[in-house]
MITOR-533438 format. One record per residue: x, z negated, y negated of N, C-alpha, C in turn; residue in three letters; residue number from 1. Coordinates in steps of 0.05 Angstrom, whole numbers. Each point is the difference from the previous one (the first is absolute). Layout:
REM residues N
PT,X,Z,Y,X,Z,Y,X,Z,Y,ALA,NUM
...
END
This chain:
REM residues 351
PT,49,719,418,-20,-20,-7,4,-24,18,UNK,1
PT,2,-25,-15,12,-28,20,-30,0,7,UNK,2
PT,6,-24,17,-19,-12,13,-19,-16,-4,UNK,3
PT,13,-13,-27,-9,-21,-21,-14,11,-15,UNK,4
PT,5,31,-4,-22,12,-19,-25,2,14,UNK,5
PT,0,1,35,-21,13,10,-19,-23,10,UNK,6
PT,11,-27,-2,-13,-14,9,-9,-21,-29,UNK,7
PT,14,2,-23,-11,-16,-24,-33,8,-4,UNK,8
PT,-5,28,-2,-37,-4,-8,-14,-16,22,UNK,9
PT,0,7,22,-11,-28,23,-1,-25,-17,UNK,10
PT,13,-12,6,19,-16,-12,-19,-19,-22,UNK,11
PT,12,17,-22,-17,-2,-28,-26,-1,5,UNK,12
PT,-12,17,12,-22,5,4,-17,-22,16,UNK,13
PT,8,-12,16,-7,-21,27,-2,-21,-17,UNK,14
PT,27,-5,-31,-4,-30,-2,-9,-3,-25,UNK,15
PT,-13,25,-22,-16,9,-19,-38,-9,7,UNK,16
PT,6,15,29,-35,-6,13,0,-29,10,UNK,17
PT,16,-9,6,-4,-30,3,-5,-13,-13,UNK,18
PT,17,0,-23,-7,-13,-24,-19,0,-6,UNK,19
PT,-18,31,-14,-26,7,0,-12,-19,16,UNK,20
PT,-2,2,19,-17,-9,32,-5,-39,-8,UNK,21
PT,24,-6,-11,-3,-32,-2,-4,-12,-21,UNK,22
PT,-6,23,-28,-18,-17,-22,-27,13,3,UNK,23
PT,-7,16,10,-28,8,3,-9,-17,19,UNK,24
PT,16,-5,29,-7,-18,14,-15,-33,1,UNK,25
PT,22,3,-24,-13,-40,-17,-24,10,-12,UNK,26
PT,2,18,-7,-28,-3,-25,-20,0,5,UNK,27
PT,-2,4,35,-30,11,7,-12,-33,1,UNK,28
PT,11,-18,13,-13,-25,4,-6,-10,-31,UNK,29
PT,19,0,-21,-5,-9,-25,-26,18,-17,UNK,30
PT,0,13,14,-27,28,-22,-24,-21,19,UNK,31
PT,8,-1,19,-28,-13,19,-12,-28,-12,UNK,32
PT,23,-22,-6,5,-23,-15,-12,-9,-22,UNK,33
PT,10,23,-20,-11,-2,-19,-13,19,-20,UNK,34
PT,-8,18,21,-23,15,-8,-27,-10,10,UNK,35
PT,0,-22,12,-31,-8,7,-23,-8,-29,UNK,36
PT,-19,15,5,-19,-7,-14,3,22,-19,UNK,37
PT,15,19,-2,13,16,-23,-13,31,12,UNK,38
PT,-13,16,-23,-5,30,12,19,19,21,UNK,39
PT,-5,12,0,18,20,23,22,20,-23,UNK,40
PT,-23,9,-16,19,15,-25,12,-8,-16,UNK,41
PT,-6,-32,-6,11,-12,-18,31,-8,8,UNK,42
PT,0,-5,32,15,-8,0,27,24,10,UNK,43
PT,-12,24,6,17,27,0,13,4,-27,UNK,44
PT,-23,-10,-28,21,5,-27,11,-7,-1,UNK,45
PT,7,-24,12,21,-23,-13,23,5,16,UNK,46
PT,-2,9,26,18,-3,14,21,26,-12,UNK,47
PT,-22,26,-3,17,20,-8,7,-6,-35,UNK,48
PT,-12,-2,-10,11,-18,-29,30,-10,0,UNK,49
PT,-2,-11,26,31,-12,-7,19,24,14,UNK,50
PT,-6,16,25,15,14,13,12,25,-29,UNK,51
PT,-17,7,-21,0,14,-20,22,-9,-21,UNK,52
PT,-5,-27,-4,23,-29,-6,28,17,5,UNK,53
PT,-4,7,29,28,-2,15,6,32,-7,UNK,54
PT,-5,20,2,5,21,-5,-3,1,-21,UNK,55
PT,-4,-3,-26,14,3,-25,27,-6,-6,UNK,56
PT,-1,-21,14,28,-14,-3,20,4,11,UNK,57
PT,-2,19,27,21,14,16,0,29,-4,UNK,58
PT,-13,7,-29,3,34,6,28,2,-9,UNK,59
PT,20,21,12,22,9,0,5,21,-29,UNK,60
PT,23,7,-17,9,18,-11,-4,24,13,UNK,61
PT,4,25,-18,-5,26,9,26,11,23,UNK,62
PT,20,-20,-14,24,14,21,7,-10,19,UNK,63
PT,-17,-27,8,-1,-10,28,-18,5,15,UNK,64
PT,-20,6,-11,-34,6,25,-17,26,-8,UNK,65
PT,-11,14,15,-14,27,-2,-30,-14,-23,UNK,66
PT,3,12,-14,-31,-5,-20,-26,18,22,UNK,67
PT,-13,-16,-6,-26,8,13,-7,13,-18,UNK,68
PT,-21,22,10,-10,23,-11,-29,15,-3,UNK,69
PT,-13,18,-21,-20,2,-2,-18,7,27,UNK,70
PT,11,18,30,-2,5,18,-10,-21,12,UNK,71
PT,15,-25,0,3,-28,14,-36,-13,1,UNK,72
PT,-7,5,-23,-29,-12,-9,-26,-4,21,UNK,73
PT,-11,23,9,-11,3,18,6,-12,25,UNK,74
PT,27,-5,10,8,-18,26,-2,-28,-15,UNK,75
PT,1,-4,-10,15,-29,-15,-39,-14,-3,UNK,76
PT,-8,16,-15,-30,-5,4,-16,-5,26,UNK,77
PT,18,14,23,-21,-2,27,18,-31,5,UNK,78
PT,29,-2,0,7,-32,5,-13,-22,-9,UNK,79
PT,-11,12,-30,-6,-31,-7,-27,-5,17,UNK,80
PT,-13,23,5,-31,-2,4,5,-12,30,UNK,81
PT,5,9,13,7,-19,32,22,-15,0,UNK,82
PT,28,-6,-17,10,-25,-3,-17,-25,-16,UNK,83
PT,2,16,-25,-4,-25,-17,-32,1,-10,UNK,84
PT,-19,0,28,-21,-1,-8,-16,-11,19,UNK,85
PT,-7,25,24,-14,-6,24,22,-20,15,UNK,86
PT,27,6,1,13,-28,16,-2,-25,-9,UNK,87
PT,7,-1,-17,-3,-27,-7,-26,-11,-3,UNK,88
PT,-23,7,-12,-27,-13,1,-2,5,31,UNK,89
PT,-2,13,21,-8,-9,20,15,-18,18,UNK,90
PT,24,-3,-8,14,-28,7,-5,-25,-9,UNK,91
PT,-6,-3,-31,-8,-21,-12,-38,-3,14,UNK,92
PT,-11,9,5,-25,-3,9,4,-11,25,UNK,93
PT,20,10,25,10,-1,22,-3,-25,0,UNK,94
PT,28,-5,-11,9,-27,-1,-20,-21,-5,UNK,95
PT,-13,5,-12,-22,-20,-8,-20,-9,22,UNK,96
PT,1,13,18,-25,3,29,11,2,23,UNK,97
PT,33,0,4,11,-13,24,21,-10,3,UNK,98
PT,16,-13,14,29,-12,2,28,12,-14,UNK,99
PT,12,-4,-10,38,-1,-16,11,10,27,UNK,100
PT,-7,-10,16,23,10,23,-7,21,9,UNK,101
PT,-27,9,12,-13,26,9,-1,16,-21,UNK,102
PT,-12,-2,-23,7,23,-20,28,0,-3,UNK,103
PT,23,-13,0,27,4,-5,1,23,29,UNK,104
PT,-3,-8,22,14,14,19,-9,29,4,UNK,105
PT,-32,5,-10,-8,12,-1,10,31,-19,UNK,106
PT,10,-13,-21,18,24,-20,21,15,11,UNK,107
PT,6,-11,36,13,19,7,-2,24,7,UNK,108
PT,-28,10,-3,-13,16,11,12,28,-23,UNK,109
PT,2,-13,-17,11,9,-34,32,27,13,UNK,110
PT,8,-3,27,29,7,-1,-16,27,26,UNK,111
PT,-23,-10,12,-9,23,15,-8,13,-25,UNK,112
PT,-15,4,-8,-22,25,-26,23,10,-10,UNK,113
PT,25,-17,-3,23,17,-24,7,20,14,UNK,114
PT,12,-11,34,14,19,16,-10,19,9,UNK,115
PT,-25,-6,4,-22,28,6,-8,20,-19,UNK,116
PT,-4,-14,-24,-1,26,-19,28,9,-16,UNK,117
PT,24,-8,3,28,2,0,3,34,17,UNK,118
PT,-11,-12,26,6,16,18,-20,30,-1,UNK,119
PT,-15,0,-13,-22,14,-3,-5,20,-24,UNK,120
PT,14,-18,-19,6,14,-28,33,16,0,UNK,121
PT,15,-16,6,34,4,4,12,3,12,UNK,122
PT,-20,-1,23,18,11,24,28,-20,4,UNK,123
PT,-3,-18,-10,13,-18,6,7,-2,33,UNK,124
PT,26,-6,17,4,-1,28,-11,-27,10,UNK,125
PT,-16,5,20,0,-27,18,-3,9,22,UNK,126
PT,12,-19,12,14,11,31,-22,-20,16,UNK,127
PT,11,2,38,-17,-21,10,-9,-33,-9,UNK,128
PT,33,-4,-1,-1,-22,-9,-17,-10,-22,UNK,129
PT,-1,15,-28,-13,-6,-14,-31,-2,8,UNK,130
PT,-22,26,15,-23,-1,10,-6,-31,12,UNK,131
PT,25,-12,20,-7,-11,15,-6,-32,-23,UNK,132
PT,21,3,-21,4,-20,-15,-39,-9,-12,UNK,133
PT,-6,23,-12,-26,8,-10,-20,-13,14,UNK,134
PT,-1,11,27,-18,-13,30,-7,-27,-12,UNK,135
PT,30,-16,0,-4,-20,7,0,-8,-26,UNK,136
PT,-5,3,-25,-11,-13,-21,-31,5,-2,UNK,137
PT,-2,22,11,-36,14,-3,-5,-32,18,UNK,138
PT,5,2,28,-7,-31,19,-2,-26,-17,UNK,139
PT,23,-10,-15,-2,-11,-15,-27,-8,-17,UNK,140
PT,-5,18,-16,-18,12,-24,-25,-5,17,UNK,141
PT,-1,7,26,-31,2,18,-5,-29,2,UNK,142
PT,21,-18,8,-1,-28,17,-7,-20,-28,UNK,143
PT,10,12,-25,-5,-15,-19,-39,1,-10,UNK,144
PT,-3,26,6,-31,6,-9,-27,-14,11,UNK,145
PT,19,1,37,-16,-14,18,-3,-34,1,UNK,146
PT,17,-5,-14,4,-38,-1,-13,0,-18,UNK,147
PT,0,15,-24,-24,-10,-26,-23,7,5,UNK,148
PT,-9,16,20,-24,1,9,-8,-17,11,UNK,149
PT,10,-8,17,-8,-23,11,8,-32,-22,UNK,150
PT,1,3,-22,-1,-24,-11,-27,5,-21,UNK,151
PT,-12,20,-13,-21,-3,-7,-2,23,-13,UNK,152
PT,-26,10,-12,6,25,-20,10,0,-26,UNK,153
PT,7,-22,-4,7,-2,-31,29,16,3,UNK,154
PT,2,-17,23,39,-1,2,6,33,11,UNK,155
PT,-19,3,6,4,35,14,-3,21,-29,UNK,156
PT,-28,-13,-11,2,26,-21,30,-12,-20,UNK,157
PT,12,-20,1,26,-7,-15,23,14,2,UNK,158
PT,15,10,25,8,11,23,-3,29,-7,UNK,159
PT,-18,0,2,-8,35,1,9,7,-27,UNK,160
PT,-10,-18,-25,14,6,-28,33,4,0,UNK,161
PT,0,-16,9,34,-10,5,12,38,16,UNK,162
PT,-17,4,13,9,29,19,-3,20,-22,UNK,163
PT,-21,2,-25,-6,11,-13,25,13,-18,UNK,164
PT,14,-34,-5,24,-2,-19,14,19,16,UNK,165
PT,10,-10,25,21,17,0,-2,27,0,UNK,166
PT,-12,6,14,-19,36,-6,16,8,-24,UNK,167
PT,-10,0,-22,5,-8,-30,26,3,-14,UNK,168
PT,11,-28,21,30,5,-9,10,13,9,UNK,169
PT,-4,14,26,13,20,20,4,29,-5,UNK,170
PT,-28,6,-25,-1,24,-10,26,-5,-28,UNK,171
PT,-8,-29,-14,16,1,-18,25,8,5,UNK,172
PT,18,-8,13,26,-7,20,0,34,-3,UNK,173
PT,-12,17,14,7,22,6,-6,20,-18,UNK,174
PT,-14,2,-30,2,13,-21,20,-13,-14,UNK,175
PT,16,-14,4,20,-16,-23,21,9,18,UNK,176
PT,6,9,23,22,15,9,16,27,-19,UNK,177
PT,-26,6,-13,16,23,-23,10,-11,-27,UNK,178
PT,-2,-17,-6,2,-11,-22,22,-20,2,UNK,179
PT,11,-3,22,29,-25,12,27,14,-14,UNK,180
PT,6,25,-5,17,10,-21,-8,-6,-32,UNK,181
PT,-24,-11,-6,6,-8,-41,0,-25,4,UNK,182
PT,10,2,-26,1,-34,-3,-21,-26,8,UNK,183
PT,9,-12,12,-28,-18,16,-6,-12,-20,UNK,184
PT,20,-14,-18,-14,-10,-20,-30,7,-8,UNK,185
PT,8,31,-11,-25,15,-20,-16,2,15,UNK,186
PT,7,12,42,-28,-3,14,-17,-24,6,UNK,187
PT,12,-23,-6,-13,-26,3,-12,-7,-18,UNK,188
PT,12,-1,-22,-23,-5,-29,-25,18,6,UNK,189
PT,7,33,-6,-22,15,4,-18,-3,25,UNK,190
PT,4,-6,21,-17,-11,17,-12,-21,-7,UNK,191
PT,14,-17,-8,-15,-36,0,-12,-2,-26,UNK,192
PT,2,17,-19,-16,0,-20,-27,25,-5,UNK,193
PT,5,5,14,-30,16,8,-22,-9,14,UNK,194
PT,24,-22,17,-23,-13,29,-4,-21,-16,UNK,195
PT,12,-14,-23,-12,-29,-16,-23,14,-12,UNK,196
PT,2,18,-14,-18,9,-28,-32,7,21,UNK,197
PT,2,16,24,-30,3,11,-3,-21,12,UNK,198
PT,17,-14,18,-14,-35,4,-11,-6,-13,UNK,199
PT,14,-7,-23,-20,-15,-27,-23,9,-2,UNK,200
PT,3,21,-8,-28,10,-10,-14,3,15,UNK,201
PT,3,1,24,-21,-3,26,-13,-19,2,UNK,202
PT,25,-33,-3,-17,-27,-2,-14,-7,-17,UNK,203
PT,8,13,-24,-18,-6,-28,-22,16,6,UNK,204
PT,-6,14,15,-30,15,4,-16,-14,18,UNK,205
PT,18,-12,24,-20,-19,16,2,-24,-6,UNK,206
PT,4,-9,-26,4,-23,-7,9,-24,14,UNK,207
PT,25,14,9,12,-31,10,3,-21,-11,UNK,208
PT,6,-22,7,7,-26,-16,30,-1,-4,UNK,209
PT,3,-14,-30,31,3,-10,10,-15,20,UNK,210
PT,26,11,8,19,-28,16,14,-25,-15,UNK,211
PT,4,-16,13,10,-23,-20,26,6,-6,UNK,212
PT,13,-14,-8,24,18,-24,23,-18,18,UNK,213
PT,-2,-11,9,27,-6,22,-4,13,15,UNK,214
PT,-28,12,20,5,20,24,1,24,-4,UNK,215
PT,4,12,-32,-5,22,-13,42,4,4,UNK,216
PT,7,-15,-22,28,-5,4,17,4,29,UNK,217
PT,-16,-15,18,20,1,31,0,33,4,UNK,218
PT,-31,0,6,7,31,12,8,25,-20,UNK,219
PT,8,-4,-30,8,18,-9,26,-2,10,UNK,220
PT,15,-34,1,26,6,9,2,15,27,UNK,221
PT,-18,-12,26,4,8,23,-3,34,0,UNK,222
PT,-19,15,-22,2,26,-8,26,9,6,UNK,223
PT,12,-12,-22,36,10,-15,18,4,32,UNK,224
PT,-7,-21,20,18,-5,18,-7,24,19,UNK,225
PT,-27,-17,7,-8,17,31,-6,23,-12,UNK,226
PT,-9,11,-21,-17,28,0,30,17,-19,UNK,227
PT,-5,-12,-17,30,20,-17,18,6,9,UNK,228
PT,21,-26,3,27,-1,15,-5,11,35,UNK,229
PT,-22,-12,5,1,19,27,-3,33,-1,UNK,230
PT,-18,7,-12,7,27,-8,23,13,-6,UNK,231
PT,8,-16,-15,23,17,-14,25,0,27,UNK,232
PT,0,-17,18,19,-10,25,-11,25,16,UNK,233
PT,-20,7,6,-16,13,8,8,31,6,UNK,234
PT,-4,2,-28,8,33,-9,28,13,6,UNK,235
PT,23,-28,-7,19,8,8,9,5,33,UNK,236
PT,-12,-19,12,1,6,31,-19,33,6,UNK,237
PT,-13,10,-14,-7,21,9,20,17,-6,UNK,238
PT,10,-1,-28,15,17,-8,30,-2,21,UNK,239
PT,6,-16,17,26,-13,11,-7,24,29,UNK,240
PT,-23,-15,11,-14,13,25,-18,5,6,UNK,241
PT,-14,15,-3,-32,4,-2,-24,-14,-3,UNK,242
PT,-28,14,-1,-15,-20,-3,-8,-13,38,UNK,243
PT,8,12,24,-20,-7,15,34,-30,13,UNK,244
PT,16,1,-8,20,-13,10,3,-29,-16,UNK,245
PT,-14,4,-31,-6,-17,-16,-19,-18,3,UNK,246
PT,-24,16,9,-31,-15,12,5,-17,20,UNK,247
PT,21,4,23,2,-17,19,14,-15,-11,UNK,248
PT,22,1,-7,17,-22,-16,-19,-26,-8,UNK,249
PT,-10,13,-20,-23,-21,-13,-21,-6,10,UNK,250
PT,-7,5,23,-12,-17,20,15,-20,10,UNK,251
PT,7,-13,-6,14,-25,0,-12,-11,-21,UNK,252
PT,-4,0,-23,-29,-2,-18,-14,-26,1,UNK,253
PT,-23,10,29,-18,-20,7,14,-28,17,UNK,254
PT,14,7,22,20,-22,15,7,-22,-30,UNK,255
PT,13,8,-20,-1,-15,-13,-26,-17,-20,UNK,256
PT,-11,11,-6,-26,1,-14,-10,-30,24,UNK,257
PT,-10,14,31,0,-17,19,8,-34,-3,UNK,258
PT,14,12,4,31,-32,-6,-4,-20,-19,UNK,259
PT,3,10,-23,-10,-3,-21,-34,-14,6,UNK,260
PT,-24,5,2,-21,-2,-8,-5,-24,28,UNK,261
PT,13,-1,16,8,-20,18,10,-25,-9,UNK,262
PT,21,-4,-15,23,-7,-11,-22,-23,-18,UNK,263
PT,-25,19,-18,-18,-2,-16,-18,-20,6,UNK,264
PT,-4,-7,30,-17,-5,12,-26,11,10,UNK,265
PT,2,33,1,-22,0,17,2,1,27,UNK,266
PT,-22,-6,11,5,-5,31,-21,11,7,UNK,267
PT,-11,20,1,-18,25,10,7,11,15,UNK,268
PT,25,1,10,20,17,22,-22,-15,34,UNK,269
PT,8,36,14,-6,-3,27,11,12,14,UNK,270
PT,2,-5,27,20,15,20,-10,23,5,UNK,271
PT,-27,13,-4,2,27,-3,18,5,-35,UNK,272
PT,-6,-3,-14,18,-1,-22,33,0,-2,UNK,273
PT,7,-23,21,26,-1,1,17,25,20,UNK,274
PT,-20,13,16,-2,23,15,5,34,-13,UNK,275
PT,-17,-8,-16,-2,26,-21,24,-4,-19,UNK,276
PT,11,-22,-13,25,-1,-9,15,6,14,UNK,277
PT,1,0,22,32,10,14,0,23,9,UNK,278
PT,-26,6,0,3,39,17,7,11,-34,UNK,279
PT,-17,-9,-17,17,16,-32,35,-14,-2,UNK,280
PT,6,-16,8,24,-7,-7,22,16,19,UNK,281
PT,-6,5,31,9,24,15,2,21,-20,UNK,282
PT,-27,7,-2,5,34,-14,16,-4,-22,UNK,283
PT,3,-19,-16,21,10,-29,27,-4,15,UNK,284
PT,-6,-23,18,36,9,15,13,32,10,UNK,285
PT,-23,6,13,1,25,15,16,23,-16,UNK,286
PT,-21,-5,-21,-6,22,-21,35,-2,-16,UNK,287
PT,13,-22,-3,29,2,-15,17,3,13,UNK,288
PT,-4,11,36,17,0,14,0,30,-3,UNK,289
PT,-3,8,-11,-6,36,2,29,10,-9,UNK,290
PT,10,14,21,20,17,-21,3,32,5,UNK,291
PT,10,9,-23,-7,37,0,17,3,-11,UNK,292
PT,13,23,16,25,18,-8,-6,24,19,UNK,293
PT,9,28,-24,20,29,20,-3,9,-27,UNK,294
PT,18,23,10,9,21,-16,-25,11,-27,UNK,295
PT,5,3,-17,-16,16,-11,6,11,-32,UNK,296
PT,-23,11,-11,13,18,-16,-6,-13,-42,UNK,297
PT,17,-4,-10,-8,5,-26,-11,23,-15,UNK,298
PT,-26,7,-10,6,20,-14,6,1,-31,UNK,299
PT,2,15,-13,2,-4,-32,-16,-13,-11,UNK,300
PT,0,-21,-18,-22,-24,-6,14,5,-30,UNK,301
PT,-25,-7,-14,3,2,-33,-18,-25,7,UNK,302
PT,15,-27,-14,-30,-22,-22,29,-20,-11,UNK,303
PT,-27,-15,-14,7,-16,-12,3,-34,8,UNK,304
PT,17,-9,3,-8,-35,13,28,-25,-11,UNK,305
PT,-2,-26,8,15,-16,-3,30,-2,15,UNK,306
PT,17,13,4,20,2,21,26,-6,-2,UNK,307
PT,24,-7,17,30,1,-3,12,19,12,UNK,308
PT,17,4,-3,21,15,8,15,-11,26,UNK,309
PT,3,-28,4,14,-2,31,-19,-11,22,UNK,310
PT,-23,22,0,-23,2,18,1,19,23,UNK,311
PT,16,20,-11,6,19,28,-17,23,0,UNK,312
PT,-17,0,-23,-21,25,-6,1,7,-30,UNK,313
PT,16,-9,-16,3,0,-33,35,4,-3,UNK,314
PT,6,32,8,25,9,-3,-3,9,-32,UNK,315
PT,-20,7,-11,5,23,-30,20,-19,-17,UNK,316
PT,3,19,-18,25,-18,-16,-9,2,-37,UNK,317
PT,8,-23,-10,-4,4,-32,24,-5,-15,UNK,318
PT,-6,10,-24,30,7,-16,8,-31,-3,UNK,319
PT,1,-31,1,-3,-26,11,-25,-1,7,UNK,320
PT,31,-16,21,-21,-8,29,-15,-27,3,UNK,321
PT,-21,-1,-5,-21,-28,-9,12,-13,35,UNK,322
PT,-6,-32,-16,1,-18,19,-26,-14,10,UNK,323
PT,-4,0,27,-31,-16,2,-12,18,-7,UNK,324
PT,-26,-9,7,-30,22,9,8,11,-35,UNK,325
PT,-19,25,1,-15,8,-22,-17,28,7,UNK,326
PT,-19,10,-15,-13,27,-2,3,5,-12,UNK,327
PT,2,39,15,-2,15,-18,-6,33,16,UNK,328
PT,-13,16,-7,-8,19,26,22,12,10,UNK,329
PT,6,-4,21,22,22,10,-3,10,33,UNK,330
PT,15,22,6,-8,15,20,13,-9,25,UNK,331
PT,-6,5,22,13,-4,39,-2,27,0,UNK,332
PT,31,12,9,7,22,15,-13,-1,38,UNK,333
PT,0,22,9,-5,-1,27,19,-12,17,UNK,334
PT,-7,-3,19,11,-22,9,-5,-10,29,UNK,335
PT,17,9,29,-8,-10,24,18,-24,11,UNK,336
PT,-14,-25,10,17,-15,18,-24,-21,12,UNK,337
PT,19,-17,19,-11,-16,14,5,-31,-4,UNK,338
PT,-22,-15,3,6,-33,-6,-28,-14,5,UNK,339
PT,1,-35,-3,-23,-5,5,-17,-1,-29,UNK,340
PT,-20,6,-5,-11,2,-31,-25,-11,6,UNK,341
PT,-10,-2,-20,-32,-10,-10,-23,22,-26,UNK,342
PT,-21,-5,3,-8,25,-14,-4,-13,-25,UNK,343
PT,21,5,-9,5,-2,-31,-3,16,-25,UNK,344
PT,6,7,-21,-6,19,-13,17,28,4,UNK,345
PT,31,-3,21,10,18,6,-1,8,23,UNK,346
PT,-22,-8,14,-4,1,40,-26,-3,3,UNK,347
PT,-17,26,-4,-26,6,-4,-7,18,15,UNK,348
PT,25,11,9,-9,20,26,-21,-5,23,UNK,349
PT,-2,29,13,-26,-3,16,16,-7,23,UNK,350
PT,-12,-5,23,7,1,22,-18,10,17,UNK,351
END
């Protein structure tokens, strides 16, 4: 097994979550922009409306991506309900009641809840370094709560929504860890069209007011970008390297978002603020400095997923030998050795 095999999912994975990390990043100041004046659910349909846009249009063939399945339903249902439902309306409300830059930086909080319930559900590894990484985003997260307190209660109960989101997405993030083997396509439509259809109907019960049809348009596009395409960027970094290695990744996220809503002109920033940005910007450093390797064991693995052959874990053979990814179920013999790895779908072991 080269070395190139052992270090490509990192890799992939590091610059899959980035990506993710930097259209979700833009979108938070633009949902803030031009969602003013606009419902909280209304403006969750639209956004997921378009993310739904995007996953129709990227679902994969049967012989390139795992079909999602009747099993799938019940998880896919708990994503939309804390992705594409409680996150987003309590971000769009957020946003509406405090600063682009503090709610941006604030979504970092989004990469602790993943890693903790990562770690909790999956047993996912985190070592010191990582705890220590955590520390200092929780500090972060504290220094941000305490500056909006001290700017008024509007901006605190804003803040606190904003903490709500990530909650939210943090659970999302970590039930969509099982689902990073089917096709993201089909999990992103099915998510984002579940979370459009009860928005709606939520706003049409509290009778929101229609949005105007240019700010209806932006955020369906900003949908497509930040919410779909990020997703879909998303899923594959879990599927590359887990979910709690993914969460920090994309904590990089808000830094941009930040930048951005700066960039924008808001100027709400404060040096406790600019304080709390840098103890979260430590921890996502911290947190990618992590590395893990020893010996350990494969056991016999039966599933199904998107894979190649010059990966270093995809020896089986077919009567022709396909080029480039495809699925199809096939088995991992047992199997002991040593290297540095990530908890991927073949490095799930305990420790």
């Amino acid at each position: 097994m080269t070395a190139s095999h052992l270090s490509l999912p990192a890799v992939k994975g590091g610059l899959l979550a980035l990506l993710a990390a930097a259209l979700f990043g833009l979108s938070t100041p633009l949902v803030q922009h031009f969602g003013q004046g606009m419902g909280a659910f209304t403006t969750a349909a639209l956004l997921y409306a378009g993310a739904a846009a995007v996953g129709f249009a990227t679902r994969q063939r049967v012989e390139r991506e795992a079909r999602m399945v009747r099993a799938d339903l019940p998880r896919l249902l708990l994503m939309a309900m804390f992705g594409a439902l409680i996150g987003p309306v309590a971000l769009a409300w957020g946003l509406q009641h405090t600063g682009g830059t503090s709610a941006s930086l604030m979504l970092t909080l989004e990469a602790l809840f993943t890693a903790l319930l990562a770690r909790l559900l999956y047993q996912e590894t985190m070592d010191r370094r990582v705890w220590a990484a955590m520390l200092l985003l929780f500090a972060g997260g504290v220094a941000l709560v305490l500056d909006q307190g001290r700017s008024g209660g509007a901006q605190l109960w804003g803040v606190l929504a904003v903490l709500v989101a990530t909650a939210a997405w943090g659970i999302d993030n970590t039930l969509s860890r099982a689902l990073a083997e089917r096709d993201p396509g089909q999990v992103v439509l099915g998510k984002a069209a579940i979370g459009a259809v009860a928005a709606t109907l939520l706003g049409r019960l509290l009778q929101e007011p229609a949005p105007a049809p240019a700010s209806a348009v932006i955020l369906f596009a900003v949908g497509a970008t930040g919410y779909g395409l990020s997703l879909r960027f998303y899923l594959l970094a879990q599927r590359a390297f887990g979910a709690a290695r993914t969460g920090s990744v994309f904590a990089f996220a808000p830094f941009i978002g930040a930048a951005f809503a700066i960039a924008l002109g808001d100027r709400s920033g404060t040096w406790v603020m600019a304080a709390g940005g840098v103890l979260m910007m430590l921890g996502v450093v911290l947190h990618l400095m992590e590395s893990h390797g020893h010996e350990h064991a494969h056991e016999r693995l039966a599933h199904e997923h998107a894979h190649r052959h010059d990966d270093g874990h995809h020896d089986h053979t077919h009567e022709v030998m396909p080029s480039g990814a495809h699925s199809h179920p096939h088995v991992h013999e047992p199997l002991r050795h040593a290297h540095a790895h990530v908890p991927d779908a073949h490095h799930r072991h305990a420790h």
